[in-house]
C-alpha positions as protocol buffer text, in pm:
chain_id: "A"
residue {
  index: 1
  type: UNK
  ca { x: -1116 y: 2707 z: -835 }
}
residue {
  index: 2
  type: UNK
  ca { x: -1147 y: 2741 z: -461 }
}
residue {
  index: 3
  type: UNK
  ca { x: -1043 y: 2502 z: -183 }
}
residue {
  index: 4
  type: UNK
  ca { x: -1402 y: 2446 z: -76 }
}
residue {
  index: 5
  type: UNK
  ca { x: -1516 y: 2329 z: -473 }
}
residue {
  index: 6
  type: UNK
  ca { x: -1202 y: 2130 z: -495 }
}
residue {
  index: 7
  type: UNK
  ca { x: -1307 y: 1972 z: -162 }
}
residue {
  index: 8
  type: UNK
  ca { x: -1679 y: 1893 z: -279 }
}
residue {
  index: 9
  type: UNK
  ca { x: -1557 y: 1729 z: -633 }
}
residue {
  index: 10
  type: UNK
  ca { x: -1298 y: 1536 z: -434 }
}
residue {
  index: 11
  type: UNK
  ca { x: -1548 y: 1449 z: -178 }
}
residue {
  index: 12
  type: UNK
  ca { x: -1818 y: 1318 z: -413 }
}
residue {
  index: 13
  type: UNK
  ca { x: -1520 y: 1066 z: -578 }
}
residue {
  index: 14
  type: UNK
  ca { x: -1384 y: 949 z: -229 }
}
residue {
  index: 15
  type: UNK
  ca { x: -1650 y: 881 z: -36 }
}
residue {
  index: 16
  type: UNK
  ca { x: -1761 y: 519 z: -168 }
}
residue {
  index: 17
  type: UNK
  ca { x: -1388 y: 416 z: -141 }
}
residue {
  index: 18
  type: UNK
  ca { x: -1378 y: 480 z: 239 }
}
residue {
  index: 19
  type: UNK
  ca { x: -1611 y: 199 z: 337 }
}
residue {
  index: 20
  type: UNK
  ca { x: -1409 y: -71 z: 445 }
}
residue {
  index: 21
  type: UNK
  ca { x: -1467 y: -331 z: 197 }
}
residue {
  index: 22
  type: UNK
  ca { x: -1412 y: -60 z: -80 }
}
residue {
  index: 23
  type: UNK
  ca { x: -1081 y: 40 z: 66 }
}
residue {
  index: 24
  type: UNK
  ca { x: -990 y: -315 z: 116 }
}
residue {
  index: 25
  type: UNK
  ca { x: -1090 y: -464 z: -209 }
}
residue {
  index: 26
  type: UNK
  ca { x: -1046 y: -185 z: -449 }
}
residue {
  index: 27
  type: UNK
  ca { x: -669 y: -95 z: -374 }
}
residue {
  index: 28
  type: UNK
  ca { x: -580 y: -472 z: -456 }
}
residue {
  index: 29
  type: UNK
  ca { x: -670 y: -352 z: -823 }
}
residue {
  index: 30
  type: UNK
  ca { x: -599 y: 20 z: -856 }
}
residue {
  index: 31
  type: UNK
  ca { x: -370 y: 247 z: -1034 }
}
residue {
  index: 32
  type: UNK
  ca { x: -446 y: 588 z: -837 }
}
residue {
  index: 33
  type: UNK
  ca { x: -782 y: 608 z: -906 }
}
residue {
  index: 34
  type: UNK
  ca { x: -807 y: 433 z: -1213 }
}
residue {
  index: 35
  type: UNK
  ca { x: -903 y: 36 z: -1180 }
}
residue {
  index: 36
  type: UNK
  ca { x: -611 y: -209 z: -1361 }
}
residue {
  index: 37
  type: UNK
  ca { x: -514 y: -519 z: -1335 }
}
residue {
  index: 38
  type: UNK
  ca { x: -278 y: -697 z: -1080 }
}
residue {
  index: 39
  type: UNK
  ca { x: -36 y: -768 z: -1368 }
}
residue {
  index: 40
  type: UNK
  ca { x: -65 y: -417 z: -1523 }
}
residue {
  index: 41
  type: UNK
  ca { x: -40 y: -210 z: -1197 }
}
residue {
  index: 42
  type: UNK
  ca { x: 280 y: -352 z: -1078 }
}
residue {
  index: 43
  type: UNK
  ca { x: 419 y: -217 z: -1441 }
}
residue {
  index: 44
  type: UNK
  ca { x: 288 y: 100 z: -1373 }
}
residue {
  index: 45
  type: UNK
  ca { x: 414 y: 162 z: -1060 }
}
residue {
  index: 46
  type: UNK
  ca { x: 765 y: 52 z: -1165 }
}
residue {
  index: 47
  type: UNK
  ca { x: 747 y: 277 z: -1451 }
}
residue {
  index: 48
  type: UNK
  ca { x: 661 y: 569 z: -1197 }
}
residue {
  index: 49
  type: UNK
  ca { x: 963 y: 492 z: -994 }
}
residue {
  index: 50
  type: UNK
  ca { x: 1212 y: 452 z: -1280 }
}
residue {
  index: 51
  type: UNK
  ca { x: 1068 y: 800 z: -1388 }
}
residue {
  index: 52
  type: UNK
  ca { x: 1092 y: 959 z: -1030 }
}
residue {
  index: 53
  type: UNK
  ca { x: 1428 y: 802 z: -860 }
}
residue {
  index: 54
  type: UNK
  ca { x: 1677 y: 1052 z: -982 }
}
residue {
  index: 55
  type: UNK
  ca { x: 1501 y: 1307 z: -820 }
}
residue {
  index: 56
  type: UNK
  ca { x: 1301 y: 1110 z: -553 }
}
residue {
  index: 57
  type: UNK
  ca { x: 1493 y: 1282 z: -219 }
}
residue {
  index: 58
  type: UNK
  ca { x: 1426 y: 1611 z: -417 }
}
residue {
  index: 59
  type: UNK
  ca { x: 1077 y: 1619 z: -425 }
}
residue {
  index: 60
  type: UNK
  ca { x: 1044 y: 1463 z: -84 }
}
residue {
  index: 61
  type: UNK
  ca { x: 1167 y: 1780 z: 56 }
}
residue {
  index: 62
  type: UNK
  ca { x: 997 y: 2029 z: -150 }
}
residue {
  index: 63
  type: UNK
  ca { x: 670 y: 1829 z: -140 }
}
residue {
  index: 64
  type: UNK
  ca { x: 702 y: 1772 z: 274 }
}
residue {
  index: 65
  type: UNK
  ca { x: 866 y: 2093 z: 335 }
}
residue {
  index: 66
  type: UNK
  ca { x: 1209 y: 1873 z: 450 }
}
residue {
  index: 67
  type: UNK
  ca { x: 945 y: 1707 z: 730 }
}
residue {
  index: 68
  type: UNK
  ca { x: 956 y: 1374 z: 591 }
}
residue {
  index: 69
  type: UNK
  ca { x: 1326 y: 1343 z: 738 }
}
residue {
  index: 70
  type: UNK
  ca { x: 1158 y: 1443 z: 1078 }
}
residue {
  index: 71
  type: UNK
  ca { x: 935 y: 1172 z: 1045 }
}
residue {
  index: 72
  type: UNK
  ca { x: 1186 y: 903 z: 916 }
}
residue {
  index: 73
  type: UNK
  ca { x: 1411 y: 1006 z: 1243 }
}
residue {
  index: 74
  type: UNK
  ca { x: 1051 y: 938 z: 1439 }
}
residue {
  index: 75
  type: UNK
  ca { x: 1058 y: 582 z: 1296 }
}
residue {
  index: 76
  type: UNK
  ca { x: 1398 y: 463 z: 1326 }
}
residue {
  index: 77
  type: UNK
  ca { x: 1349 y: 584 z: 1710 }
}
residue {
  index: 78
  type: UNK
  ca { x: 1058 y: 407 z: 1763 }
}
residue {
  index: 79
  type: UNK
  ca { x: 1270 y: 122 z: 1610 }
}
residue {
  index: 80
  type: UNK
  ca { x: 1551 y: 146 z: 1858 }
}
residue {
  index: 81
  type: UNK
  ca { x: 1855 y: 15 z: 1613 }
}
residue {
  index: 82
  type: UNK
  ca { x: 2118 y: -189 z: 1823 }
}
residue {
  index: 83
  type: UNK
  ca { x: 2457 y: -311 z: 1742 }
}
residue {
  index: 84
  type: UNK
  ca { x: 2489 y: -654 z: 1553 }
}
residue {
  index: 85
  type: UNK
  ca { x: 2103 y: -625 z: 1490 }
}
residue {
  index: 86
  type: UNK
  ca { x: 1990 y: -776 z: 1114 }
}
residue {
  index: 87
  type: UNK
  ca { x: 1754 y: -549 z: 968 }
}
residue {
  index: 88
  type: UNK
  ca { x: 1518 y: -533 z: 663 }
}
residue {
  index: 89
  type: UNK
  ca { x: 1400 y: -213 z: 508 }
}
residue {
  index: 90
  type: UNK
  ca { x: 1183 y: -303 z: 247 }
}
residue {
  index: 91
  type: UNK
  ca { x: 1093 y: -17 z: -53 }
}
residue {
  index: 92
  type: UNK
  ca { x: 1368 y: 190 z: 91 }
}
residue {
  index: 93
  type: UNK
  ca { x: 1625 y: 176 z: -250 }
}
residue {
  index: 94
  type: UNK
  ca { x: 1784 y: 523 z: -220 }
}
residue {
  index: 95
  type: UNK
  ca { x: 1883 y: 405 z: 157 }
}
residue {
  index: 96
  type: UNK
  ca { x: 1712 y: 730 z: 375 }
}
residue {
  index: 97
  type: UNK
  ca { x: 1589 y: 510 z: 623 }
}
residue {
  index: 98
  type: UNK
  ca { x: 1908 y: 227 z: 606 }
}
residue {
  index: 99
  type: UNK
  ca { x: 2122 y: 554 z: 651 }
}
residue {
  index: 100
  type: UNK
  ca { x: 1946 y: 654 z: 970 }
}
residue {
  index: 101
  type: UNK
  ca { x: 1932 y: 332 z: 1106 }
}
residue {
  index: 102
  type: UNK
  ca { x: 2317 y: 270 z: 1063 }
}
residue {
  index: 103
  type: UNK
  ca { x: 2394 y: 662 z: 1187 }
}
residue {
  index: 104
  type: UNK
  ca { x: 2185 y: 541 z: 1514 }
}
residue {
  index: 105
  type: UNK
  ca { x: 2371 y: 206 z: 1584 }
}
residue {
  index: 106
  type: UNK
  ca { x: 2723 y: 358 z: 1519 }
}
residue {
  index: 107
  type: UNK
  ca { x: 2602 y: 615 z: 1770 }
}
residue {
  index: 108
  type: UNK
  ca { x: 2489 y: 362 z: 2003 }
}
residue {
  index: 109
  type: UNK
  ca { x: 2847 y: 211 z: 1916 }
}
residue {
  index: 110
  type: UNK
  ca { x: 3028 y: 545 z: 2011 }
}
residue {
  index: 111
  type: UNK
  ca { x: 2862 y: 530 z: 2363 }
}
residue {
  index: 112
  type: UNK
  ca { x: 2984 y: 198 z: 2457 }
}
residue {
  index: 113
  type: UNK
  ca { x: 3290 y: 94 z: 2589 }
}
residue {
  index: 114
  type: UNK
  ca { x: 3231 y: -277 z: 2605 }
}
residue {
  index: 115
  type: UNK
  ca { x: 3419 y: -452 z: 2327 }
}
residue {
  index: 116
  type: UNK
  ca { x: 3179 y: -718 z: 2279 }
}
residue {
  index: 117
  type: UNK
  ca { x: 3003 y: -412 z: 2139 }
}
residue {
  index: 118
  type: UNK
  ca { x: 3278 y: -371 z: 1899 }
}
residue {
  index: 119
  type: UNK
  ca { x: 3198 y: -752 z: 1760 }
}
residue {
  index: 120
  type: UNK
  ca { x: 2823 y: -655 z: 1746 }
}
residue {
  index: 121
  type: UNK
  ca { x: 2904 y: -344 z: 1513 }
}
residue {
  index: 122
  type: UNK
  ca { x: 3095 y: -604 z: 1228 }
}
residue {
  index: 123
  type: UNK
  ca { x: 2761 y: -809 z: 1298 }
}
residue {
  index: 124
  type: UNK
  ca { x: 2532 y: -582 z: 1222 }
}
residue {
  index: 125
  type: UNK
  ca { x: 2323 y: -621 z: 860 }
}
residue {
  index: 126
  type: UNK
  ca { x: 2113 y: -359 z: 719 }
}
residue {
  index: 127
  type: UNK
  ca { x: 1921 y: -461 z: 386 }
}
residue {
  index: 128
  type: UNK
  ca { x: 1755 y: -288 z: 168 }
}
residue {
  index: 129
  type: UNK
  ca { x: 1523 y: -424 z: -43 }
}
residue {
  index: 130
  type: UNK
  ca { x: 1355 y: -262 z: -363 }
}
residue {
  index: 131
  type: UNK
  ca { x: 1172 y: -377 z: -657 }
}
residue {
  index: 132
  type: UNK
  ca { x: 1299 y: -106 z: -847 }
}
residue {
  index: 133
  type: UNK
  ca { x: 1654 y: -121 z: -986 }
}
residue {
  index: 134
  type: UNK
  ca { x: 1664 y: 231 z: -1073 }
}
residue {
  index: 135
  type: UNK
  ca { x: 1587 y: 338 z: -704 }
}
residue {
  index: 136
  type: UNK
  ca { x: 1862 y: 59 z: -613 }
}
residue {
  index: 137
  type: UNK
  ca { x: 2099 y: 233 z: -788 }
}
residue {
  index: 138
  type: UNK
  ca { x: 2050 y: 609 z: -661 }
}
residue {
  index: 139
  type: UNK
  ca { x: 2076 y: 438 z: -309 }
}
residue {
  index: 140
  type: UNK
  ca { x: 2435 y: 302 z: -372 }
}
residue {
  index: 141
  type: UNK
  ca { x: 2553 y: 643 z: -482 }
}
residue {
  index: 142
  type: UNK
  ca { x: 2431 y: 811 z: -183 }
}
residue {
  index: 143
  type: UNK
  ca { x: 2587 y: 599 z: 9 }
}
residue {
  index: 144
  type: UNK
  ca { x: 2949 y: 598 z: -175 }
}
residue {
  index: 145
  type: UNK
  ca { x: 2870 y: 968 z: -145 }
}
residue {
  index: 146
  type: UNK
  ca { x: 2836 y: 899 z: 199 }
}
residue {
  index: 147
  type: UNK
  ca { x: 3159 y: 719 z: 248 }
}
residue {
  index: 148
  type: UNK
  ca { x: 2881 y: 394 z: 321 }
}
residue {
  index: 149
  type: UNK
  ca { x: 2968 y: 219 z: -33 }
}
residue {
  index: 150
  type: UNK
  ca { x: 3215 y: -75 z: 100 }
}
residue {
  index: 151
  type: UNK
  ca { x: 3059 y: -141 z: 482 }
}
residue {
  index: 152
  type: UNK
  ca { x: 2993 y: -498 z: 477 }
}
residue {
  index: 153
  type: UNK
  ca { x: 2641 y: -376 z: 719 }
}
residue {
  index: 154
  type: UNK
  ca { x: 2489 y: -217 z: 426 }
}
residue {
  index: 155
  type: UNK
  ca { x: 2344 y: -482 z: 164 }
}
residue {
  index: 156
  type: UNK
  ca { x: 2118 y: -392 z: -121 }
}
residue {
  index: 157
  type: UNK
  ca { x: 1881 y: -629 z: -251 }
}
residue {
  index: 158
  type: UNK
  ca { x: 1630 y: -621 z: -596 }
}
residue {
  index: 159
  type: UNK
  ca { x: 1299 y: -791 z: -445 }
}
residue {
  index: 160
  type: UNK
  ca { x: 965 y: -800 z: -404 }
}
residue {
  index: 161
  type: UNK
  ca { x: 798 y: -686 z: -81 }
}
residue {
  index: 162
  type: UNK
  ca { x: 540 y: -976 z: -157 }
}
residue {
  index: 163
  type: UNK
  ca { x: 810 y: -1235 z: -206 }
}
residue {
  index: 164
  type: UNK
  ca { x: 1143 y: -1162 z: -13 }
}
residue {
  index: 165
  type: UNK
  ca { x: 1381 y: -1421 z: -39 }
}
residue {
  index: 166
  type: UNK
  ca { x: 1498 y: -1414 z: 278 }
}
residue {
  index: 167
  type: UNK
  ca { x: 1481 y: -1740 z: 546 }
}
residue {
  index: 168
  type: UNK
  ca { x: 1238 y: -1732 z: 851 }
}
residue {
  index: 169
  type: UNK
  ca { x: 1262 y: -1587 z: 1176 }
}
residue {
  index: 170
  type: UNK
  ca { x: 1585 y: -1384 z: 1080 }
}
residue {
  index: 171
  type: UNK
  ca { x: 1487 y: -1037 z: 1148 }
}
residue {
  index: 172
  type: UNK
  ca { x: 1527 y: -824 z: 1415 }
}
residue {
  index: 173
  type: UNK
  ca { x: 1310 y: -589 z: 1263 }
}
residue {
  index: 174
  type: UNK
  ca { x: 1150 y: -449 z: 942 }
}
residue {
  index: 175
  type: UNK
  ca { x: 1033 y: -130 z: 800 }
}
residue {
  index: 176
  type: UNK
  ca { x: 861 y: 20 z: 484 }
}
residue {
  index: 177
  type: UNK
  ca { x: 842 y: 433 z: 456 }
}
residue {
  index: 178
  type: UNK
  ca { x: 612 y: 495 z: 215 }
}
residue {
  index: 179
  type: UNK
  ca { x: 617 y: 206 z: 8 }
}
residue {
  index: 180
  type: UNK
  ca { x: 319 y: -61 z: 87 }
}
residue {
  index: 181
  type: UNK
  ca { x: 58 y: 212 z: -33 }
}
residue {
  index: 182
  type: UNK
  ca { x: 227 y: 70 z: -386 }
}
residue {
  index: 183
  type: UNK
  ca { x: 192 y: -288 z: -364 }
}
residue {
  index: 184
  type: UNK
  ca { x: -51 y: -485 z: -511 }
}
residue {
  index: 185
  type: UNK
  ca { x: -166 y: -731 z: -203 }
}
residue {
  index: 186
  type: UNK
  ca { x: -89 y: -532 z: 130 }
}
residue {
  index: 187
  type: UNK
  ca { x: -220 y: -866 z: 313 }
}
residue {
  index: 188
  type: UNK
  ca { x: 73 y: -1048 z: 141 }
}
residue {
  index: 189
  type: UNK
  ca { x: 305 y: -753 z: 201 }
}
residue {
  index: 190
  type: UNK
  ca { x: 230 y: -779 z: 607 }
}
residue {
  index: 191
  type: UNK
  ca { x: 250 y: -1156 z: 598 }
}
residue {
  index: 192
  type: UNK
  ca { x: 603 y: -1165 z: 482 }
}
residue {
  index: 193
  type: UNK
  ca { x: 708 y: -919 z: 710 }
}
residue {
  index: 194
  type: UNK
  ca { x: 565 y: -1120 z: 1007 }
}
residue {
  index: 195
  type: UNK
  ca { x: 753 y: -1440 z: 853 }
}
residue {
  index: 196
  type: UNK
  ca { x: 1146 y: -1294 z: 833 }
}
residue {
  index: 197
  type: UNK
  ca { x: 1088 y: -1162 z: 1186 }
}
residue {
  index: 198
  type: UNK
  ca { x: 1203 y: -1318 z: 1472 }
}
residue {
  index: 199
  type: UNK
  ca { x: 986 y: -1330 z: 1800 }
}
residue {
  index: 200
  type: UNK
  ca { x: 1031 y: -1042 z: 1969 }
}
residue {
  index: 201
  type: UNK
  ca { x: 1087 y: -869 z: 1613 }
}
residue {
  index: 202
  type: UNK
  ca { x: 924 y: -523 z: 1505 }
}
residue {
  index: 203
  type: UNK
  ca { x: 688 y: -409 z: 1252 }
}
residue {
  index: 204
  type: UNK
  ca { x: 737 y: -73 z: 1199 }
}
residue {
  index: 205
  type: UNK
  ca { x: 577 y: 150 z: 849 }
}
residue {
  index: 206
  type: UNK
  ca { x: 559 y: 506 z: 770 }
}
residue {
  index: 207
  type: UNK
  ca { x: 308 y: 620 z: 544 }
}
residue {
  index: 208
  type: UNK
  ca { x: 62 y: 874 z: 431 }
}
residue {
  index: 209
  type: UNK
  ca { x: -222 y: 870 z: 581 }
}
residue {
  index: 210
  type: UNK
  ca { x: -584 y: 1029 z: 589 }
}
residue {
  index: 211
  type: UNK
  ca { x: -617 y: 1385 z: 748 }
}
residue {
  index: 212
  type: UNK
  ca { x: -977 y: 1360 z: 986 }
}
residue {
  index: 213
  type: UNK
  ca { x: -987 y: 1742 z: 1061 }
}
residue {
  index: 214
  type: UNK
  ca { x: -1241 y: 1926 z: 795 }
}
residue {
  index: 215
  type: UNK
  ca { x: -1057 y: 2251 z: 806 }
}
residue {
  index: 216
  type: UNK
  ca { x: -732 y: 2114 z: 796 }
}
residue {
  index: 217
  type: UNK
  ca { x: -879 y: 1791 z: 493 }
}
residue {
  index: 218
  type: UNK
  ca { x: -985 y: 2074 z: 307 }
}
residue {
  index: 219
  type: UNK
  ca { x: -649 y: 2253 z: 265 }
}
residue {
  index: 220
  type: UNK
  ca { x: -448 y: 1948 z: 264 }
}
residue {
  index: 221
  type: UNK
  ca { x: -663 y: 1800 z: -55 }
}
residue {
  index: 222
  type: UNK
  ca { x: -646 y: 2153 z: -208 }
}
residue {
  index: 223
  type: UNK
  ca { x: -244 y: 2145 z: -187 }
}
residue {
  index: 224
  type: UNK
  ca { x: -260 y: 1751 z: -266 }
}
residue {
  index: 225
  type: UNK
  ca { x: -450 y: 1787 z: -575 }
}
residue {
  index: 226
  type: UNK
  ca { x: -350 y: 2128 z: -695 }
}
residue {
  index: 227
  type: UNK
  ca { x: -50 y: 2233 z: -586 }
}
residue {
  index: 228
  type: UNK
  ca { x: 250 y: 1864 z: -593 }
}
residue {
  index: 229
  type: UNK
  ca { x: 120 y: 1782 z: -936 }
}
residue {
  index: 230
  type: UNK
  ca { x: 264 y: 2089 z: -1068 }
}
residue {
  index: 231
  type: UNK
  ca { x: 553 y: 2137 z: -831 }
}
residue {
  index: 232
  type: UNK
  ca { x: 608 y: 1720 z: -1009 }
}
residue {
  index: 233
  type: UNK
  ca { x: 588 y: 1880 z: -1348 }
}
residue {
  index: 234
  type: UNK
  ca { x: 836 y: 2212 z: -1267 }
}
residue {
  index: 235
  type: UNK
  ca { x: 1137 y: 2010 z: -1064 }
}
residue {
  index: 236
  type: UNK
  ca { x: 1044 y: 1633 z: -1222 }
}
residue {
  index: 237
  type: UNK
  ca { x: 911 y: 1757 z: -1549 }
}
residue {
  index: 238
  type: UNK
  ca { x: 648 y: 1465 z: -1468 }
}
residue {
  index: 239
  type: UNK
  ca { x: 287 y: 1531 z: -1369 }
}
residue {
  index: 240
  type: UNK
  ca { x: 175 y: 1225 z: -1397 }
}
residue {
  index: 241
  type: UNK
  ca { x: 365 y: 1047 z: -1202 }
}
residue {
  index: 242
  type: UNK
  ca { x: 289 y: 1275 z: -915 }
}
residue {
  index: 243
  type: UNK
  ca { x: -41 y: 1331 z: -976 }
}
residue {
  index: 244
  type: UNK
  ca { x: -39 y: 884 z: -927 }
}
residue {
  index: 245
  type: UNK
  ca { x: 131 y: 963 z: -579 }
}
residue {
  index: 246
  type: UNK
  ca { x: -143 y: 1165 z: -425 }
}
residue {
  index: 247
  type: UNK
  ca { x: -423 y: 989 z: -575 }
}
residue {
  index: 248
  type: UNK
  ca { x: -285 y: 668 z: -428 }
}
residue {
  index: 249
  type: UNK
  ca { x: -284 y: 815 z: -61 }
}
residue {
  index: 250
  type: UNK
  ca { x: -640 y: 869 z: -94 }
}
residue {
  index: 251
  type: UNK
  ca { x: -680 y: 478 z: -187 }
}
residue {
  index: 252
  type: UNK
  ca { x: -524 y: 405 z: 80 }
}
residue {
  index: 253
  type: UNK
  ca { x: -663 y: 191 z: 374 }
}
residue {
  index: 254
  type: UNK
  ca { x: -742 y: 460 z: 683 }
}
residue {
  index: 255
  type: UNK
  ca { x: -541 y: 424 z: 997 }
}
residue {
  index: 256
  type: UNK
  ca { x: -760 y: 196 z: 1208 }
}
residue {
  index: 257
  type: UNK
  ca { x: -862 y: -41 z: 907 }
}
residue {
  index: 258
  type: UNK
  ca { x: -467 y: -52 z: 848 }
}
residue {
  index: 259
  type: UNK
  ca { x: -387 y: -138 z: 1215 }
}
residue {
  index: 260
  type: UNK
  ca { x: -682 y: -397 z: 1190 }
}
residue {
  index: 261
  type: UNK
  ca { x: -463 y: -575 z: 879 }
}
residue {
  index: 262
  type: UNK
  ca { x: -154 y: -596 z: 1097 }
}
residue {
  index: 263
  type: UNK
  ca { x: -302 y: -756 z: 1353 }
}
residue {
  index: 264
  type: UNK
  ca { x: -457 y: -1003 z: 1082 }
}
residue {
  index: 265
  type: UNK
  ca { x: -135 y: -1104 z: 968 }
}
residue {
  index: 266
  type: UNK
  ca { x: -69 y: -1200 z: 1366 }
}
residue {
  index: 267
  type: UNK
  ca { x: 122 y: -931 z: 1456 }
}
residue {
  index: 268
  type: UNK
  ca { x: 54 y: -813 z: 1868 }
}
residue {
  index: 269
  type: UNK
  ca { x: 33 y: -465 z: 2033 }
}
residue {
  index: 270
  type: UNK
  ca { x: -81 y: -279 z: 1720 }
}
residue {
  index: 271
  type: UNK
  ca { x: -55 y: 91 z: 1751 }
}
residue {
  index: 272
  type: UNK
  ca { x: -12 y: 379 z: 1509 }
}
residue {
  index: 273
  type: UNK
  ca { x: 87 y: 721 z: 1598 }
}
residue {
  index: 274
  type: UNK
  ca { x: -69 y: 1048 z: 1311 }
}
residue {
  index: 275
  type: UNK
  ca { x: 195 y: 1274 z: 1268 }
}
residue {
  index: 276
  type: UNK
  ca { x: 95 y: 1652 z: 1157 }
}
residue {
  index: 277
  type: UNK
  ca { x: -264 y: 1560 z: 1198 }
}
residue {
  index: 278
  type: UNK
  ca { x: -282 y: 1215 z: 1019 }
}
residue {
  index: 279
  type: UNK
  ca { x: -79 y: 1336 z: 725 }
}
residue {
  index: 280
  type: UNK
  ca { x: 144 y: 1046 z: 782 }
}
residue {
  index: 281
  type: UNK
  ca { x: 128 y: 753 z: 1032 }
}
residue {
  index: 282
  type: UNK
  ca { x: 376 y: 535 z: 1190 }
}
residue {
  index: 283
  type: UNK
  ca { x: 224 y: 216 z: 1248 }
}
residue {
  index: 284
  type: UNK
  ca { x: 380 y: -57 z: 1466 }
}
residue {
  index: 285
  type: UNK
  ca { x: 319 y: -464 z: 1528 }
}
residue {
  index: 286
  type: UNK
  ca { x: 550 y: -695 z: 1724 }
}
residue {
  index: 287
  type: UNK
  ca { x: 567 y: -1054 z: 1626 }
}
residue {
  index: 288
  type: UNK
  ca { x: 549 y: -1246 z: 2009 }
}
């Protein structure tokens, strides 16, 4: 099949989801492109991350071409990690992000020579927070693997991103890479991530995002569609569950609707930045 008949069937299935109140009302109750229940989709989407954590980090890098560590380094910088911070990384169980953040403040650390930055590093509290145990547990091995498994700054939690159990106002900042594409109510997701921050506290999420460029849409849906479905089937020896993954980017809210639904949940100076032409997007709130 070419790219350009692959582009006109995927067109003619898109299209009525990118209006705003499709986008908006449509994900709350979708499975990919399939419409489920709210009860039934959260099942689903555990079951694809039990099936996918062992080799989650894997495909990342065959499916990104190792960029998605380029663009995790891009959000922890935007995030500007500081000794004795308290942090809260949300959908991030096998720890990428949590490991960047802490490689960042211990280089921070190295810099100093002020010792009160030496009672800052013992301060300093990373969690990360999952819904899936499975992806829990590959994060704890990395990090053993890492010599990470006994630092009191690294704390991993089994929640939900739209019900953390943690107090108000005790953030210093938050992040979800590609995670809040999964949940069920992204309004509820973004309005407990604006409650655990403090004031002054940042909003920071990576996620794929929707390519504008025809040319560039074109071979991007070709590569989506035809090409990580198989490469999920080959290394994962699940199609399916990969097949979920790219149909779920294309449910996904476009970048200015998403900015529009941070600043909803009362979050200020709302930006996003595309990265490799709006295949992914870092977008940022601070709670003032």
């Amino acid at each position: 099949m070419s790219i350009g008949m692959v582009a006109r069937t995927l067109r003619s299935k898109l299209l009525p989801m990118f209006t705003p109140t499709a986008t908006l009302h449509s994900h709350a109750t979708s499975f990919g492109f399939k419409e489920v229940n709210e009860e039934e989709k959260s099942q689903l989407v555990g079951n694809v991350f039990t099936k996918v954590a062992s080799n989650y980090d894997i495909m990342n890098d065959l499916m990104s071409g190792g960029l998605h560590r380029l663009w995790k380094e891009r959000l922890v910088s935007k995030l500007s990690p500081f000794p004795g911070m308290k942090h809260l990384d949300v959908a991030g169980g096998t720890g990428d992000v949590a490991f960047r953040i802490l490689e960042t403040i211990y280089s921070v650390h190295r810099r100093a020579v002020d010792d009160t930055i030496e009672d800052d590093l013992h301060d300093t509290q990373i969690y990360v927070c999952d819904i899936n145990p499975n992806m829990l547990n590959v994060g704890r091995k990395r990090a053993q693997q890492r010599g990470l498994g006994d630092l009191g700054s690294l704390v991993w939690v089994e929640g939900d991103a739209e019900r953390l159990t943690f107090e108000d106002n005790s953030m210093d900042g938050y992040t979800i890479a590609f995670g809040i594409r999964n949940v069920t109510h992204i309004e509820k997701v973004l309005a407990e991530a604006y409650r655990v921050l403090k004031r002054g506290g940042r909003f920071l999420c990576l996620e794929l995002s929707h390519v504008d460029t025809p040319v560039f849409k074109q071979l991007y849906d070709y590569y989506s569609f035809s090409v990580i479905p198989v490469l999920g089937e080959l290394v994962a020896g699940d199609r399916g569950s990969y097949q979920y993954l790219v149909e779920s980017v294309r449910r996904f809210p476009p970048q200015e609707v998403f900015a529009s639904m941070i600043a909803d949940a009362g979050f200020q100076k709302v930006e996003y930045e595309n990265l490799v032409g709006g295949v992914v997007a870092i977008h940022s709130g601070l709670k003032v």
